[in-house]
C-alpha positions as a Markdown table, in Angstrom:
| # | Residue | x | y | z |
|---|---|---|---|---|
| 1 | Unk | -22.9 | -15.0 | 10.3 |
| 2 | Unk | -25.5 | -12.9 | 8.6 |
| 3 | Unk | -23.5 | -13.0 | 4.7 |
| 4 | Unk | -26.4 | -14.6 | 3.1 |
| 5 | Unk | -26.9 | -12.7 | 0.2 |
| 6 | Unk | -24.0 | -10.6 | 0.3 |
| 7 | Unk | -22.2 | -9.9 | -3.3 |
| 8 | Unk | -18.5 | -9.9 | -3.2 |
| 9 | Unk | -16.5 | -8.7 | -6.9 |
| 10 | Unk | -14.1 | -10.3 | -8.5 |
| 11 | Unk | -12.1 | -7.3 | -9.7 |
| 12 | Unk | -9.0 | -6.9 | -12.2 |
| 13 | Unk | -7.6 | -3.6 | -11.8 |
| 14 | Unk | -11.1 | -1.7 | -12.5 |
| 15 | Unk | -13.3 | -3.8 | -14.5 |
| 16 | Unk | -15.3 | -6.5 | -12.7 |
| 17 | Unk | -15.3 | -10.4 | -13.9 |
| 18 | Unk | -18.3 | -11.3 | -11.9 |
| 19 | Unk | -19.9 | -11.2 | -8.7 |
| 20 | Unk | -20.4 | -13.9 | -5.7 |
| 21 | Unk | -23.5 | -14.3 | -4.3 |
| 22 | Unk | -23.1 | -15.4 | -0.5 |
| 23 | Unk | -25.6 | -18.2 | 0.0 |
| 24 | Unk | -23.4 | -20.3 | 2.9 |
| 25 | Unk | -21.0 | -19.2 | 5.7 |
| 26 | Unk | -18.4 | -22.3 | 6.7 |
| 27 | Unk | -16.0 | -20.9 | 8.7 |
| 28 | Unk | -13.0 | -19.6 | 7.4 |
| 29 | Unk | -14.7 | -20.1 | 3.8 |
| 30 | Unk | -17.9 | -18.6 | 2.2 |
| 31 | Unk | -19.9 | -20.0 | -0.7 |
| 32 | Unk | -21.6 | -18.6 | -3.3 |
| 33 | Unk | -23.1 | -18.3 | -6.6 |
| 34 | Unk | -21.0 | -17.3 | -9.1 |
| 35 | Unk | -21.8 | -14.8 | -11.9 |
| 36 | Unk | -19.2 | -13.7 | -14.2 |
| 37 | Unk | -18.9 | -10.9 | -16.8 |
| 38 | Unk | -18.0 | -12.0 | -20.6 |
| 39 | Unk | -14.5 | -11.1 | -19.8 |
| 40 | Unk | -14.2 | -13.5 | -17.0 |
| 41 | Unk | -13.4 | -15.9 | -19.4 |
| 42 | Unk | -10.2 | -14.6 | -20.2 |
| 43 | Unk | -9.1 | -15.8 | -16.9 |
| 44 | Unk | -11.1 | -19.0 | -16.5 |
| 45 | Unk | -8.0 | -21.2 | -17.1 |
| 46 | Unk | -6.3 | -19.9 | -14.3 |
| 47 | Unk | -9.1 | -20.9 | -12.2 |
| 48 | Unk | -9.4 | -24.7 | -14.1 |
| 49 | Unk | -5.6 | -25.1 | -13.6 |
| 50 | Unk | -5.4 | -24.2 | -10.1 |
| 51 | Unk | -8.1 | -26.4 | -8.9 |
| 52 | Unk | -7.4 | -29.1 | -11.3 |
| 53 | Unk | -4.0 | -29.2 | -9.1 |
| 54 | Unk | -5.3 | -29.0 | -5.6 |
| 55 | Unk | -7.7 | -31.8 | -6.5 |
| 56 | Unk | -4.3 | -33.4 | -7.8 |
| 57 | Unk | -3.0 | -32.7 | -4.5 |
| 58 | Unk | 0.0 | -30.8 | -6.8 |
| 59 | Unk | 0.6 | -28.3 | -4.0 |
| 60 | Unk | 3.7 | -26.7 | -4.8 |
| 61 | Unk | 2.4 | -26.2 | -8.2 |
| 62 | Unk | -0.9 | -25.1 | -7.2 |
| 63 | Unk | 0.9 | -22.3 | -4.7 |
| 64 | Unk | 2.6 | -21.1 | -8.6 |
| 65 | Unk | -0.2 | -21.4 | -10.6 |
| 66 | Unk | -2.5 | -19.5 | -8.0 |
| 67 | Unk | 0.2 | -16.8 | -7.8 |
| 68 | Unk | -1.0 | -15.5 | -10.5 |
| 69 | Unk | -4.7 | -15.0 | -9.8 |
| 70 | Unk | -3.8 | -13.4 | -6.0 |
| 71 | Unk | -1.1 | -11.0 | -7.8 |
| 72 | Unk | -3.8 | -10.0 | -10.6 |
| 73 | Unk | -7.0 | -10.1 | -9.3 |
| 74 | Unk | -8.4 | -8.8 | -6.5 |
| 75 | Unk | -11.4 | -9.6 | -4.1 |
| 76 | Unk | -13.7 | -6.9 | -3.2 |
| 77 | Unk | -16.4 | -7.3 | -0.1 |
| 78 | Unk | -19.2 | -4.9 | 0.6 |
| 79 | Unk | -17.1 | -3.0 | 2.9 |
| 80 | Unk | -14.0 | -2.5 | 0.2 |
| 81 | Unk | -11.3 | -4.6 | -0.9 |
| 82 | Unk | -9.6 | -7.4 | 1.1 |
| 83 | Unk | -6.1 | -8.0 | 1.8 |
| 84 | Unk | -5.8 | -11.3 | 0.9 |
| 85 | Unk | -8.0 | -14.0 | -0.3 |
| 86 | Unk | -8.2 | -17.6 | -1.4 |
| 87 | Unk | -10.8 | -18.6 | -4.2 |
| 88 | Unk | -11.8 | -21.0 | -5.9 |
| 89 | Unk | -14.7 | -21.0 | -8.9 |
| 90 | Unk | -16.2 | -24.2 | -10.6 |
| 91 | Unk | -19.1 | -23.4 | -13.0 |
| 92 | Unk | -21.0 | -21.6 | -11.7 |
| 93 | Unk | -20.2 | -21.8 | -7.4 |
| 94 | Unk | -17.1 | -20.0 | -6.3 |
| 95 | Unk | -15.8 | -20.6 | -2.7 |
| 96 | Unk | -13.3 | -18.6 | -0.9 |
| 97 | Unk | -11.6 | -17.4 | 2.2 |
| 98 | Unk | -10.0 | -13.8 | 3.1 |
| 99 | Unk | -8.3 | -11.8 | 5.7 |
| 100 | Unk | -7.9 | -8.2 | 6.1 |
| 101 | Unk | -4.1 | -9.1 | 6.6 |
| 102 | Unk | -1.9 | -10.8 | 5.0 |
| 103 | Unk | -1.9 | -15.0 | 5.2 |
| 104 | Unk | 0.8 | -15.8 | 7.1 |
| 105 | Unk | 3.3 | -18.0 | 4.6 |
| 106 | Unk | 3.4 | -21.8 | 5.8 |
């Protein structure tokens, strides 16, 4: 797909928590190194709860618990910010999937 090295943001509002680092292309998702900004860790829980319930296979709680990241934070790609996106960050690897449009619910 040609991503490798791409940096996507992970932006609130303005300020940037960190920065992916595309290293793999799986379709739908891309991989990457992860490199957060200090205040990144003011929403690191979010990230810990969320996948701590989809490895728990606690879907319905994971979809409310993720609300909050998708309806706070958004995802920005070299060409500008996407629509929609799904991510996940352990450590110091993030993984994540996006659409122009919206997901389609279900």
């Amino acid at each position: 797909m040609g991503l490798d090295g791409e940096v996507w943001r992970l932006m609130r509002r303005e300020e940037m928590l960190g920065e992916i680092v595309i290293d793999e292309a799986d379709f739908p998702w891309l991989h990457g190194h992860f490199i957060p900004t200090p205040t990144f860790g003011e929403v690191r829980p979010w990230f810990d709860e969320s996948l701590a319930l989809m490895e728990a296979e606690e879907y319905q709680q994971f979809d409310t618990a993720y609300d909050r990241i998708a309806n706070t934070l958004s995802l920005v790609a070299p060409s500008g910010a996407v629509a929609e996106f799904l991510l996940h960050i352990s450590d110091d690897r993030a993984w994540f999937r996006w659409s122009d449009e919206p997901f389609e619910d279900g």
